[in-house]
N, C-alpha and C positions, 0 to 999 in steps of 0.2 A: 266689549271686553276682548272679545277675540281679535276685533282690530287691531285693538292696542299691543297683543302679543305678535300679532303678527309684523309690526310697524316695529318693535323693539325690536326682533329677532333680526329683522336684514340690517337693522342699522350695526346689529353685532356679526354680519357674517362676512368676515377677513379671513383670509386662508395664507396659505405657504409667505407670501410675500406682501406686505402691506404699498397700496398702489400711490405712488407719487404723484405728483401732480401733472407734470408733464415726461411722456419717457418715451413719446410717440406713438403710434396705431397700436391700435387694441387689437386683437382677434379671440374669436370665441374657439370653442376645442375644437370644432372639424375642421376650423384652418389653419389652427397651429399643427394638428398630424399631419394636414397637408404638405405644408411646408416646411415639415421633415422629414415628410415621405417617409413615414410609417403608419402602421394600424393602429385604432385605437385602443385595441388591450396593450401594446406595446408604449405608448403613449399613458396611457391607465397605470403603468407599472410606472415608469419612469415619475411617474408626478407620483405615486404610493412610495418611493424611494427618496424623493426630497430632491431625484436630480433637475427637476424643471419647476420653474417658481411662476406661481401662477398669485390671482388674487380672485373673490365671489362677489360680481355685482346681480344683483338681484338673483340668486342663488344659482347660477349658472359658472359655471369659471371662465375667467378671461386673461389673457396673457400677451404682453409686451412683445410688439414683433422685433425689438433692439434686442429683448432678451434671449429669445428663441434662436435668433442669428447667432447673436454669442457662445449660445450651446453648441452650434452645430461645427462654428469654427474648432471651439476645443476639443467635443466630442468623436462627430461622426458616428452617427447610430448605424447599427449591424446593418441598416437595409441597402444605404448609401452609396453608388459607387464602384459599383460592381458591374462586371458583366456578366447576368446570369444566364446567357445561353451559352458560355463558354466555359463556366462554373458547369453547367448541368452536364455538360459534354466530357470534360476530363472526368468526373465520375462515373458515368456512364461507362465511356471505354475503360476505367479502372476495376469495373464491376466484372465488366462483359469478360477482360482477359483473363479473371477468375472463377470464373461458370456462374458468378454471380446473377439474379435477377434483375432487370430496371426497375429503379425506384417508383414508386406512385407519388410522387411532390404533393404537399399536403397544400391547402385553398389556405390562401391570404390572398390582402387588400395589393402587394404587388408583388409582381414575378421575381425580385429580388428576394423580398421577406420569404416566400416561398421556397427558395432554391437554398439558403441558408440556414433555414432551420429544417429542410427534409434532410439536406449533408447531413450537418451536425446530429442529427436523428439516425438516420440510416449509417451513421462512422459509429455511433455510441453501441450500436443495434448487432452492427454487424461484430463488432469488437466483443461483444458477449457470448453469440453463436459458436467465435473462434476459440473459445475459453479464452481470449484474452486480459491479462492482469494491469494491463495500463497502457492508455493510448498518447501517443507524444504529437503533438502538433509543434514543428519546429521551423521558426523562420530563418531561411535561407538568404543565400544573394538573389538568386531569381525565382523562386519558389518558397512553397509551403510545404516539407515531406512529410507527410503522416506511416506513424509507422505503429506495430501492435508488439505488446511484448508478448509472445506465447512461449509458453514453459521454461522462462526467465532468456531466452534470447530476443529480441529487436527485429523484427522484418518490417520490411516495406511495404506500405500497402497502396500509396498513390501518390503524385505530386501534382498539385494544386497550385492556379496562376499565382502569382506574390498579394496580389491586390486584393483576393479573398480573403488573406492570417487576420487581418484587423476585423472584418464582420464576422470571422468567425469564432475567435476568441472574443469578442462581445455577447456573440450569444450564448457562449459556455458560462459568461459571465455573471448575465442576466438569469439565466438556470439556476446558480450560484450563489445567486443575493448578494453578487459581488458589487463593485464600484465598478461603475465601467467609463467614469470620468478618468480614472486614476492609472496613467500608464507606468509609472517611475517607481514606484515598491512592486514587489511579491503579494499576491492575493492567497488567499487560501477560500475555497468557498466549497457548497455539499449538494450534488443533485439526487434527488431518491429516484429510481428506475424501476418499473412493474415490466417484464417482459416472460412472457410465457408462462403468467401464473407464478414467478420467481420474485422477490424486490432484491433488488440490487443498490446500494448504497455508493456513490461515486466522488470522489474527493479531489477535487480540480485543484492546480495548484499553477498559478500565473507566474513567468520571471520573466522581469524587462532586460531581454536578449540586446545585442550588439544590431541586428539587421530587425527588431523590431519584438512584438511581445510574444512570447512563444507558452504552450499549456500543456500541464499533464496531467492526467486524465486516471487516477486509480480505481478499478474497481473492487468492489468488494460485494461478493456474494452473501449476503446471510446465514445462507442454509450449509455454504459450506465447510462452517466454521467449524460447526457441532459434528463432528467426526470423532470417531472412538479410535485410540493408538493404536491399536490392530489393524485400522485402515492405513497409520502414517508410512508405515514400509517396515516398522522395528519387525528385528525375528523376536523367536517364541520367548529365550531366554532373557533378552537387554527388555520387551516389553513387562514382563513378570518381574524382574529386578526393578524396572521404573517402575511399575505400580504399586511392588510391595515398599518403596523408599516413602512415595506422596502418600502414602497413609501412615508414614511415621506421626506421633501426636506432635512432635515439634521438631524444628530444624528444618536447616537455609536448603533450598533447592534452583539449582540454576542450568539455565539454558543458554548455551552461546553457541556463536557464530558469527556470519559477515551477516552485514542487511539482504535482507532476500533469501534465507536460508532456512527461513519456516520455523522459525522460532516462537512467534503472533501462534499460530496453530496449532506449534506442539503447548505451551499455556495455555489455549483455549482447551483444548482438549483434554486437559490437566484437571481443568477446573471442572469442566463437565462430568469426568469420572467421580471426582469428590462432590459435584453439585447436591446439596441435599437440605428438606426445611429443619432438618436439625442442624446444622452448619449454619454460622456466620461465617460470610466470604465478603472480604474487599478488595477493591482493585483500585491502584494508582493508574493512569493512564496517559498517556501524553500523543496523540489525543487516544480514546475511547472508540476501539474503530468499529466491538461488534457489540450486540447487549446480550446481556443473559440475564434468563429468568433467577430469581431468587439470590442475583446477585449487587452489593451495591458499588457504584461504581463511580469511581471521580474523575473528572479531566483535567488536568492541569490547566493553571491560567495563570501565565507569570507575571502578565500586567494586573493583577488582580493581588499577588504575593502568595497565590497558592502555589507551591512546590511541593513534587514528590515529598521531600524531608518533611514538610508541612503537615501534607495530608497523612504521613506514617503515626507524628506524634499525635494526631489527633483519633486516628486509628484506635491505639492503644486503651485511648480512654473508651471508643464504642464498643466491646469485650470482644473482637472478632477470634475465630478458630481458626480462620485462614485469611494472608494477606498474598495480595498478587503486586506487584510492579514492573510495570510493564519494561523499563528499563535502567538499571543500575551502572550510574555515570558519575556519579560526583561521591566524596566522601561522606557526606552529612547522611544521604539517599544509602549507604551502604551502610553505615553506624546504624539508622535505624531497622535495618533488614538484620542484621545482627543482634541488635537487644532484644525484637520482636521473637527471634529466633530462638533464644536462650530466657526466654520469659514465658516457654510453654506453647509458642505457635508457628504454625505451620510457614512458612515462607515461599514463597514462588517468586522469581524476578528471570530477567533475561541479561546477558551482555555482550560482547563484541570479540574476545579473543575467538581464534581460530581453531583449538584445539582445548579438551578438558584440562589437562594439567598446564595451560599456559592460565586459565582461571583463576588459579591459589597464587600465581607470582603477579598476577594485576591485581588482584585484594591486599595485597602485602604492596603494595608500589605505591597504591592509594592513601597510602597511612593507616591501615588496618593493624594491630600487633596479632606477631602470628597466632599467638595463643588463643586469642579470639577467634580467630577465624578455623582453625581446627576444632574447639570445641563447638563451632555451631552449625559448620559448613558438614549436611549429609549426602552429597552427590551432585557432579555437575555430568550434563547430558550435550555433548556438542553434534552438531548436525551438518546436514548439508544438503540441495535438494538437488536433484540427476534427469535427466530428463529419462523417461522408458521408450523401449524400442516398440515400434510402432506394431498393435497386432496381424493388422490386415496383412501390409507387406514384408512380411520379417524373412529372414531368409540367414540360414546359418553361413559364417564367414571364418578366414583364420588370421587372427594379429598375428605380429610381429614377432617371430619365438625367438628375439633377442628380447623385445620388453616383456615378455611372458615367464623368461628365466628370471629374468631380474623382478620383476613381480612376485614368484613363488620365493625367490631367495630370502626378500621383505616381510613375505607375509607368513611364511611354512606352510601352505596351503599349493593341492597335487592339483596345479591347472594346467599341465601342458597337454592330457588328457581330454580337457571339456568341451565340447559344443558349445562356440559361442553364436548368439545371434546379433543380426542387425536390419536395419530398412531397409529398405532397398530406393525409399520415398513412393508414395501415392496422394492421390488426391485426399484421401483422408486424413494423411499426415501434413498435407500443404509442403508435398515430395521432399521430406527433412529427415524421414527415415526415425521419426520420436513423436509420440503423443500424450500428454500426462506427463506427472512426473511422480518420485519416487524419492525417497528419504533414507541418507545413511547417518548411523549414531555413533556414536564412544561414550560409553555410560560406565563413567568414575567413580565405582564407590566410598566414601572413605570409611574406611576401617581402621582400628587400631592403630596397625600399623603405618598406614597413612596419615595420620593425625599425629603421629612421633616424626616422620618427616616436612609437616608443615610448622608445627611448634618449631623445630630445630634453627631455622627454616633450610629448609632441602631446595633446591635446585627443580627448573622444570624437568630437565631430563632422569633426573632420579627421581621424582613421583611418578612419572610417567613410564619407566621401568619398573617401579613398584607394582603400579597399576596394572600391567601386561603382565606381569608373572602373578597377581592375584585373578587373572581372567577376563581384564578387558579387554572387547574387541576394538581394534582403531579405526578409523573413520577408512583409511587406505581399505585395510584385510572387509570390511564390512561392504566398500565398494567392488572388491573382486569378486566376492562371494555373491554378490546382485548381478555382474555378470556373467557368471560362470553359470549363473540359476538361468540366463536369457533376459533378465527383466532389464537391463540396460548393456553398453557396451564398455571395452575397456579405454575406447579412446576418450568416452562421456567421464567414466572415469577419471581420468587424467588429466584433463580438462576443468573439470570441475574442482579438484584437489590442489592444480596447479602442479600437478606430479611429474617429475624428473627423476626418470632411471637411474639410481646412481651407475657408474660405471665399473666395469672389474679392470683389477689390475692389469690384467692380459688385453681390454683393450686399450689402456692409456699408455702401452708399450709402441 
């Protein structure tokens, strides 16, 4: 009896690929990694992926040396091709000019596999240590430059031979659960990272570049999401007004700014103040980049026909107290932030203008009637992130007391008086003279009388005059007031706002 099932079962054991009759030499699995010079957890993965088709005779796998050839024409697996003593080398010296340690190259089946995945380990590694927010591997005409973004600027971190970008975007790929057959679309894929007792969530994103496929690399810290506003940089007062608004029982609340501006953060951190098991919380997301406890959370899937709008109306029917979306772009996604709003619940979302009062004229462009949007919209919060002047080497300096006039003219604020600081750069700061960065607001209330000027509809420059004579601070006066305190300068300033002195009359004579 047992024969018999044993005698059934091989005649039914066919895998990936059902074997033809003739399709040339067979090989069994340690010569098909052979002869693609790779290992066989590497090998193990690709056939767990569907990209290499194999067939089970007598329960063993075995595979087509036509087909294996074929792979390696279209493919070229990470190991491939490379030269790794000159891989190892340009790292090496790229480490060494930064006080950097040598790597300890991790044991694989060949010095190639080796020297590509210790890189790609030791770049991912060291980009964390740097605080870095996103690593670019970008292929060049004769090179690969890797570069790190810290505290939203781009530095250089090495340049790598050209013939590495393909093994090494492969193995980001493979980390990935990407396609690494597929060079011609955009990937998106998710490496989870454990480094010093921290996980780190990392979001690769492929684009087939002009000189070949280039990758960016986002990190995302877990831990440091969950931060309380008192940490963001708000002063005493814009934090107390933003707290006392997110516990209004209803009505729209919004955060804008450009991409990169710490918007993700100042909502996380939003939610986290109201997080509670008496609260329903939902979140739209696109994608879901951190989790929170006690909250539920949806990612969009537009091949699927889930959209933000989507998942708001279905929101409504699960009784939440509070909804989050993560970003407010199309009208349908904004109608439903509004009925949500004026139906008893709390609203959170993010958008793109630059400035609070430019907020109320893109809800109104979008097809909103003002009227709506005044009775549901309680406060937009716009930001901006600065990099801080570095502690170690700081060192008082004096700007410009032509832009310093003209700064205190803008702002009414007595800076020609203040102690300014700045870096001077050190090895701590990776000699940039900034470490960290720091957060400025403009927190819009609307009141009364602000809400007579959006029904009307008012103009951006007349809310925003409204605004400033009811007490807001502008993003401008809220960045001088950071560095007249030392915690940034006025040139980051400037820089960051995009700020041009107006000129006085006397010098346009």
């Amino acid at each position: 009896m047992r024969r018999k099932k044993a005698k059934t079962s091989s005649k039914k054991t066919v895998a990936h690929a059902d074997a033809p009759e003739d399709r040339g030499e067979v090989l069994d699995l340690a010569s098909a990694a052979d002869l693609l010079k790779v290992s066989k957890p590497t090998f193990y993965r690709w056939l767990a992926q569907d990209k290499i088709k194999g067939f089970k005779a007598g329960g063993q796998w075995r595979f087509y040396k036509r087909d294996l050839e074929a792979f390696l024409r279209a493919e070229e697996p990470s190991a491939l091709h490379i030269d790794a003593d000159a891989l190892r080398a340009a790292v090496t010296k790229a480490r060494k000019s930064k006080g950097l340690k040598p790597i300890e190259w991790p044991e694989a089946e060949t010095a190639e596999e080796s020297t590509v995945i210790g890189t790609v380990h030791t770049l991912i590694t060291d980009a964390i240590e740097a605080r870095a927010s996103d690593i670019h591997f970008d292929n060049n005409v004769d090179e690969m430059l890797v570069r790190y973004r810290i505290d939203g600027v781009l530095n250089e971190v090495m340049s790598l031979p050209r013939d590495v970008a393909l093994p090494l975007v492969s193995r980001l790929k493979l980390m990935g659960d990407m396609d690494i057959a597929e060079r011609r679309l955009p990937q998106n894929g998710r490496i989870i990272v454990e480094h010093q007792g921290r996980e780190y969530d990392i979001r690769v994103t492929t684009v087939p570049a002009v000189y070949g496929e280039s990758a960016i690399s986002r990190i995302l810290d877990q831990s440091s999401i969950l931060i309380g506003l008192d940490k963001l940089g708000m002063s005493e007062s814009t934090r107390k007004r933003f707290e006392s608004v997110l516990h209004d029982p209803n009505g729209l609340v919004i955060v804008t700014g450009p991409a990169g501006s710490g918007r993700t953060t100042t909502l996380y951190s939003s939610l986290n103040l109201l997080n509670s098991p008496k609260l329903k919380i939902v979140t739209v997301e696109d994608p879901v980049e951190y989790r929170l406890r006690n909250v539920m959370q949806v990612h969009v899937n537009r091949k699927a026909g889930l959209r933000a709008a989507a998942a708001m109306r279905t929101f409504m029917r699960a009784d939440p107290d509070i909804v989050m979306v993560g970003d407010l772009r199309d009208l349908e996604t904004a109608e439903g932030c509004i009925s949500a709003a004026m139906t008893g619940h709390r609203v959170l979302t993010a958008m793109l203008p630059l400035d609070a009062p430019s907020v109320v004229t893109r809800l109104i462009d979008m097809g909103l009637e003002p009227f709506l949007v005044s009775a549901s919209l309680n406060a937009v919060l716009a930001q901006r992130l600065m990099r801080r002047v570095c502690p170690k080497c700081r060192e008082r300096y004096d700007p410009s007391p032509d832009g310093l006039r003209r700064l205190q003219a803008e702002t009414d604020l007595d800076i020609t008086q203040a102690e300014f600081q700045r870096g001077k750069g050190c090895r701590e700061c990776r000699h940039t003279g900034y470490r960290g960065r720091t957060s400025v607001f403009e927190l819009l209330e609307v009141d009364d009388s602000i809400r007579e000027l959006i029904a009307r509809p008012a103009s951006t420059a007349e809310i925003q005059a409204a605004a400033i004579e009811a007490g807001m601070t502008t993003l401008l006066k809220d960045g001088v007031e950071k560095a007249m305190q030392g915690i940034t300068t006025i040139e980051e300033v400037m820089r960051v706002l995009s700020y041009h002195p107006k000129e006085d009359a006397d010098d346009q004579k």
